[in-house]
C-alpha positions as CSV (number, residue, x, y, z in Angstrom):
1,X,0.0,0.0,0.0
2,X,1.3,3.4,-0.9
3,X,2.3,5.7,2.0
4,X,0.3,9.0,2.2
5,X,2.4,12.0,2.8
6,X,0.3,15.2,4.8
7,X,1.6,18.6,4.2
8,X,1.6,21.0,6.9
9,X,0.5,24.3,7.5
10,X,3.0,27.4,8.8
11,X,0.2,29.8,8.9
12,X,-1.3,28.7,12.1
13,X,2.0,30.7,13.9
14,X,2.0,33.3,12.0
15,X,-2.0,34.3,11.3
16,X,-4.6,34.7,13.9
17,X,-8.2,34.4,12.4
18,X,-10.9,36.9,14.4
19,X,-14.6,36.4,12.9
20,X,-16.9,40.0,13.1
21,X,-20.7,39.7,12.5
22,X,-21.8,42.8,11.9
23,X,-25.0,44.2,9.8
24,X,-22.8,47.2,8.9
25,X,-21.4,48.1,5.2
26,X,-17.7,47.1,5.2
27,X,-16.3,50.5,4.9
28,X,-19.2,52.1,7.9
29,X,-17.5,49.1,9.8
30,X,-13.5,49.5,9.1
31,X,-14.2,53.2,9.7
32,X,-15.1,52.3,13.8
33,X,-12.8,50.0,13.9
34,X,-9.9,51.8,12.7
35,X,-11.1,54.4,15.4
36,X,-11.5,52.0,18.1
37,X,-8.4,49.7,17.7
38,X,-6.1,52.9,16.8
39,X,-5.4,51.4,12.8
40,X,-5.7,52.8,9.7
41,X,-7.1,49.9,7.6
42,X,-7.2,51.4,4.0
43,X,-9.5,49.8,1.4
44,X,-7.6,47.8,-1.5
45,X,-8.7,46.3,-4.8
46,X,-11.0,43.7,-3.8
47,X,-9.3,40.3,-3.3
48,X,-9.1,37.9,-6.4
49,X,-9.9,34.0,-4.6
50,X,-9.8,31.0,-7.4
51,X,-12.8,28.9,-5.6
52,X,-12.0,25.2,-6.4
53,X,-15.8,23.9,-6.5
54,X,-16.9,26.4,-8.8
55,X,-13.7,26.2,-10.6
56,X,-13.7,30.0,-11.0
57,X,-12.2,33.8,-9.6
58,X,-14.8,35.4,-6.6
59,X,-13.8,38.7,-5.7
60,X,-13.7,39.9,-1.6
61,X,-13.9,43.2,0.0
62,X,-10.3,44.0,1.1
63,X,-9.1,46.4,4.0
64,X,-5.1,46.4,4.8
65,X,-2.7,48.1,7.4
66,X,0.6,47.4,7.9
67,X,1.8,48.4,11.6
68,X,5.6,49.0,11.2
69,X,5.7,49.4,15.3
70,X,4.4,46.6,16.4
71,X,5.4,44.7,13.5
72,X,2.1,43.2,12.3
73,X,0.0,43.6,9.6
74,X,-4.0,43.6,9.8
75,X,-6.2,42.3,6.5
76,X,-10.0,42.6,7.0
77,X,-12.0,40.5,3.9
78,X,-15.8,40.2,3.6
79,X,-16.8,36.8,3.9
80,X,-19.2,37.5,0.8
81,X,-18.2,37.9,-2.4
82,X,-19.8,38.3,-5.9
83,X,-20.3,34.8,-6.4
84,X,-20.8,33.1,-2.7
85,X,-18.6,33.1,0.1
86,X,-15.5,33.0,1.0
87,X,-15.1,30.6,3.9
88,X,-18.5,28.8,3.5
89,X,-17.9,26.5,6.7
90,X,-18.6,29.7,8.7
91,X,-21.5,31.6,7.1
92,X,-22.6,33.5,10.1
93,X,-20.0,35.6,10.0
94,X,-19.7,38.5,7.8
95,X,-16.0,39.9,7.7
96,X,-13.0,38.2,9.0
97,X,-9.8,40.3,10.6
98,X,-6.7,38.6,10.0
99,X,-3.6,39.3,11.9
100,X,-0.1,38.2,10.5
101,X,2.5,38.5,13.3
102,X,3.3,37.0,17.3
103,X,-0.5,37.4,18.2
104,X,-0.4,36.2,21.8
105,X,-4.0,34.7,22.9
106,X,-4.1,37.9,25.5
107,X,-3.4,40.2,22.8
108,X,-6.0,37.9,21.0
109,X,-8.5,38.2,23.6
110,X,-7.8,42.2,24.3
111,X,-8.7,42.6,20.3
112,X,-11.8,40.6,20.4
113,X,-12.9,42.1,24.1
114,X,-12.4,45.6,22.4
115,X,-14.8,44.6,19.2
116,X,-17.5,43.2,21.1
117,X,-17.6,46.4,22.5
118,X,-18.4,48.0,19.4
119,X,-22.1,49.8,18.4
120,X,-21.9,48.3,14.6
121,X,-20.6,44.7,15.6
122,X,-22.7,42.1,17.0
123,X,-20.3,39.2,18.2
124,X,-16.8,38.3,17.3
125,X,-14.8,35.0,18.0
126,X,-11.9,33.4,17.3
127,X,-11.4,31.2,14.7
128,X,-8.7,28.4,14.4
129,X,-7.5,28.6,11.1
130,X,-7.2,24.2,10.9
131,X,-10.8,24.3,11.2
132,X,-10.9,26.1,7.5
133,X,-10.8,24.0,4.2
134,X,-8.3,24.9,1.8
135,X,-6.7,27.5,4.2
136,X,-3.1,26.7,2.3
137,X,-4.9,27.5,-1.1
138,X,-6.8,30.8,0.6
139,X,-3.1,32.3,1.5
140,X,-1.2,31.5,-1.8
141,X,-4.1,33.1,-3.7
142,X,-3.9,36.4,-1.1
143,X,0.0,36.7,-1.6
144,X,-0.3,36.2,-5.1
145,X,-3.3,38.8,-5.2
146,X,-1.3,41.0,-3.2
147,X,1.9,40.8,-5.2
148,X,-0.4,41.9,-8.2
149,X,-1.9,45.0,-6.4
150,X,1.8,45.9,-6.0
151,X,3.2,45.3,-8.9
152,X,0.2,47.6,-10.1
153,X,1.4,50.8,-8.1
């Protein structure tokens, strides 16, 4: 019997996954946040996602800061898109706030503690990024989206 090799995922170190269900528009919603969590999320070209299932491109609203003091960047992407969603195990929740950089779960919690206290948001939670399908596929087509909005300035 042929041996089955599993490839492993670096992102759970480096990405912490927050889930925001909120009614709000995206850009009503990144506006409080930035003035509640002290960011300046700015909106990009929405994010190009190659679906598997539907074998085609969907296309995500995209908010990005890069925080060169505290070295860590912070991506906020609608979970809906043009043509369904983009995480579809978690369709409750309307925008997810990725965080790239040594998130520790107090600096985690402090994040999601501050949200919840928020007019235009409803609930938050974390979310474990192993508990998303094709989570590999969802990064590689972000950097390679991103590399394209840069390349583009």
């Amino acid at each position: 019997m042929p041996k089955k090799y599993r490839l492993e995922s670096q992102y759970d170190s480096d990405f912490t996954l927050i889930g925001i269900i909120s009614h709000q528009r995206d850009y009503r919603l990144i506006w409080s946040i930035n003035n509640q969590l002290q960011l300046n999320m700015i909106k990009m070209d929405d994010l190009k996602i190659f679906q598997d299932k539907k074998n085609e491109n969907n296309f995500f609203s995209f908010y990005y800061y890069d925080d060169i003091n505290t070295f860590k960047t912070y991506f906020f992407i609608s979970n809906s898109g043009q043509k369904g969603l983009l995480f579809p195990e978690y369709k409750q929740t309307n925008f997810f706030l990725f965080i790239k950089g040594n998130v520790n779960p107090a600096y985690r919690n402090e994040i999601i503690k501050q949200l919840n206290k928020n007019n235009y948001i409803l609930n938050t939670h974390h979310i474990p990024l192993s508990s998303i399908k094709n989570v590999d596929n969802f990064f590689s087509d972000m950097e390679l989206d991103m590399m394209e909005m840069n390349r583009k300035k």
